[in-house]
N, C-alpha and C positions, 0 to 999 in steps of 0.2 A: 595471185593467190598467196596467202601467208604458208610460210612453212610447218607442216606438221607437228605440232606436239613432240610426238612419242620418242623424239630421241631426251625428251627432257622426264620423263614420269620415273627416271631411278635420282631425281633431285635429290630427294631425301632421306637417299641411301645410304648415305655412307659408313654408318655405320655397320651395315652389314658387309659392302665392298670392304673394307679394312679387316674385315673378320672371315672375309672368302681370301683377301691379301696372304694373310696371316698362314689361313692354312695350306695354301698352294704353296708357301715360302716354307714350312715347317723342315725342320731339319731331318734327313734321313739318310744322313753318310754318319760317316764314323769309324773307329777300329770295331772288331767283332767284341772285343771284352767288355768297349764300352757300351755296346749297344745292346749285347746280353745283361750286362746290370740293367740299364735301364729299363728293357722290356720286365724282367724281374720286378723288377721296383713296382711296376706298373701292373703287374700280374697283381702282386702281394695288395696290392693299393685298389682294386677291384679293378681301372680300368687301361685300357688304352689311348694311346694318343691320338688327337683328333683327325680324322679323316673325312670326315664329310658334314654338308651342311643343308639340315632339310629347311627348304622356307614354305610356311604354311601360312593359309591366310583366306577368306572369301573370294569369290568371282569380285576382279575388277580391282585388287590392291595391286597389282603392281608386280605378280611371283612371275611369270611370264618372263616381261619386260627386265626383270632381275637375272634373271638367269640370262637372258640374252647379252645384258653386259657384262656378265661373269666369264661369257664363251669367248662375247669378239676382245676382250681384254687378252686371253690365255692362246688365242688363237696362233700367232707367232711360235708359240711353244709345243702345240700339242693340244688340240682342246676338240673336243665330240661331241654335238648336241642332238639330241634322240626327241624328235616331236612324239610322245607316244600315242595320243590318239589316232597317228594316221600308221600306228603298228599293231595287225591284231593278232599277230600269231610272236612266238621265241624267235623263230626263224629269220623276222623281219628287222628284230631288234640286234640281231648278229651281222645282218649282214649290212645295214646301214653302218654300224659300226667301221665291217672292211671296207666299203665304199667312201665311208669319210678318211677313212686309214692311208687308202693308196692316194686318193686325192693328196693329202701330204707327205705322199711319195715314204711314204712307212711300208716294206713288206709284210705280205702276211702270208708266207708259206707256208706255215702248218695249220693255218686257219684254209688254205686252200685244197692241200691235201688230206685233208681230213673230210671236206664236204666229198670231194671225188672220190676217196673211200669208199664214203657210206654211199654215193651216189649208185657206184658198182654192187655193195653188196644187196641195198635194195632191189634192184632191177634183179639178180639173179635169187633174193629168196621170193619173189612174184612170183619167180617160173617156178620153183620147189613147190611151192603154195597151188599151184595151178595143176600140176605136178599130180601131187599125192591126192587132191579133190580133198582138200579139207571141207569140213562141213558143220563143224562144231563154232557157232558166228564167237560166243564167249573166248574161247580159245585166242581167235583171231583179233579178236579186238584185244585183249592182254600184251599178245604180242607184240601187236602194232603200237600198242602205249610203253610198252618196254623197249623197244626200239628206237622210237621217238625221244623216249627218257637220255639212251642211254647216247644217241646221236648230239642232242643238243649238250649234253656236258661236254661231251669231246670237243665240238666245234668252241664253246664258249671256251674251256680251258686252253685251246690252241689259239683261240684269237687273242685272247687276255695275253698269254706269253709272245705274242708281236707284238703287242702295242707296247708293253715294257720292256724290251730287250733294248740292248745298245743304252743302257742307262736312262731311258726315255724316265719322262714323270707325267701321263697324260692327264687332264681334265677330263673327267664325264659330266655332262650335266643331261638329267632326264626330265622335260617336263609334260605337264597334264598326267600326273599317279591317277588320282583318279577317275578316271574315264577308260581306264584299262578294266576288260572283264574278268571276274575272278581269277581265274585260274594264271593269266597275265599275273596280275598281283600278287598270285603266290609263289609262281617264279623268280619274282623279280626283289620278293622279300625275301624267298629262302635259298634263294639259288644268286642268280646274277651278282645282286648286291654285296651276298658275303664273299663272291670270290672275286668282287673288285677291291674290297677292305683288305682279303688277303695279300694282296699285293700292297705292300706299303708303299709303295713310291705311287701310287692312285689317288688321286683327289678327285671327292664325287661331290655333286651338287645335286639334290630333287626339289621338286616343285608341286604343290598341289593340294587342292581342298582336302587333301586325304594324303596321309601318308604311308611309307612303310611301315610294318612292324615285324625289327630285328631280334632274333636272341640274343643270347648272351656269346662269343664274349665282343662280336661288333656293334650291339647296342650301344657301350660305352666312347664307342670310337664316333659317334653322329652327335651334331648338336644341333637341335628345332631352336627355330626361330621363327615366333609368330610377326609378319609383317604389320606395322601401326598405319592407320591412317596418315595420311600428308597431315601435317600440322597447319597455321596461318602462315610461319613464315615460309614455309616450304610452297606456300599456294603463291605468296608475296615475290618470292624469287622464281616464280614459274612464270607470272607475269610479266615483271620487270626483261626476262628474259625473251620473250615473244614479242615486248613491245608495246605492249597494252596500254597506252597510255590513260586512256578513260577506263581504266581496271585497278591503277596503281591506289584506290581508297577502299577496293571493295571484295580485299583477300579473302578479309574475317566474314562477309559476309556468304563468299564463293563456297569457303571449306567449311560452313555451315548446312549451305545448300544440300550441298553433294557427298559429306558427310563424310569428305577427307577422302574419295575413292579415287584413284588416280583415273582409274577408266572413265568415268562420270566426269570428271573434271578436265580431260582430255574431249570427253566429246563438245561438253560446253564451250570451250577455246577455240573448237574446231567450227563451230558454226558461228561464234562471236562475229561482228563486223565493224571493225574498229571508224567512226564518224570519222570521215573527210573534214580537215581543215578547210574551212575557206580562204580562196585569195585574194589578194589584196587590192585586186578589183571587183570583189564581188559586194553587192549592195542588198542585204537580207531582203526580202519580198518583191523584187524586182518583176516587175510587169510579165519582161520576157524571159525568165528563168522557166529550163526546161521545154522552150520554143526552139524551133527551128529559124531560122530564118532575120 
């Protein structure tokens, strides 16, 4: 059976790769004087430098498959990649984090003592709660969302300072934004996000039919990028590359088809069946072709 596609559908990337390059490589050492002018500059000038790169785009262009090679490229250095729709709560998005953390042998001790904290202090305001027979359910639930509030900043700002310390510079990339439930999305626009910008030596990457939306002042730090369709030549060297040899006239025809979708045109390839040459003893209509015996 022929090889898979899908290591080929970021063909026609490159210009976004050189522009995720770009900002993974951005500079962020310096003396303190120069790097206070600079941020100044940047103040005065409305924004910041760039930190992150949304790629947007339909079902089936390729934002996925993009970020996948944005991660195993960074991976050697430091790189996290957050499936989100198989995360439906803050809690799951922290802790994949530490789990991808130690895996690269990163500690995360204040990310640790900080859940066993609140692990402790939970379990003994139950018993106070059970305690005094509260009864007032509004009461209760305020509390338990202020708690919740105030636990998940703790944990995020403890984990965020592992993963950068020791000079680290990690990669995030998060993708499927959209498929997260509201309030997911409101976390992760007004919370997570800005306090991974705050950390300048962080380079984020998201993905999805839908994006964040940032304030000010790490709005100016993201830059969207709407993904294009595969072009002809981009279908023509996806070809040539799998081997197609009865496909090498019928690019302009393919990325017509399927309307430059890499998903669509990934499936096509995949059930294609490229005609068997005949050999040079075979004689076209032969009696006993496809006979036994």
């Amino acid at each position: 059976m022929r090889e898979s596609a899908d290591q080929h559908r970021h063909i026609d990337r490159a210009e976004q790769l050189e522009s995720a390059a770009r900002l993974t490589a951005r500079d962020t050492t310096g003396d303190t004087a120069r790097d206070t002018a600079r941020d100044t500059a940047r103040a005065e000038a409305g924004g910041r430098q760039r930190q992150a790169l949304f790629f947007e785009g339909p079902q089936g262009i390729g934002k996925s498959s993009l970020l996948w090679e944005i991660y195993e490229r960074h991976t050697p250095n430091g790189a996290y990649f957050l499936d989100l729709p198989r995360m439906p709560a803050e809690n799951h998005v922290l802790e994949h984090l530490a789990v991808q953390a130690r895996g690269q042998d990163v500690p995360v001790p204040s990310y640790e003592n900080t859940r066993t904290r609140f692990a402790e202090q939970s379990a003994q305001t139950q018993v106070d709660f059970n305690n005094v027979r509260v009864r007032n359910g509004t009461i209760q639930l305020l509390a338990a969302a202020e708690d919740r509030s105030l636990r998940t900043d703790s944990l995020s700002d403890a984990l965020l300072d592992n993963l950068v310390a020791d000079a680290r510079r990690p990669v995030i990339c998060l993708d499927g934004f959209e498929t997260c439930a509201q309030p997911m999305r409101d976390w992760l626009g007004r919370n997570l996000l800005p306090k991974l910008l705050s950390r300048r030596v962080v380079s984020v990457f998201v993905a999805g039919r839908q994006l964040p939306s940032l304030s000010r002042p790490y709005v100016s730090a993201v830059h969207t990028l709407v993904l294009p369709p595969f072009d002809v030549q981009a279908v023509q060297e996806w070809i040539e590359t799998l081997g197609f040899a009865s496909l090498k006239e019928e690019a302009a025809a393919i990325q017509q088809m399927h309307g430059g979708v890499p998903e669509l045109i990934d499936e096509f390839f995949r059930l294609h069946i490229e005609p068997v040459e005949p050999g040079p003893g075979h004689v076209q209509g032969h009696p006993d072709d496809g006979r036994d015996g």
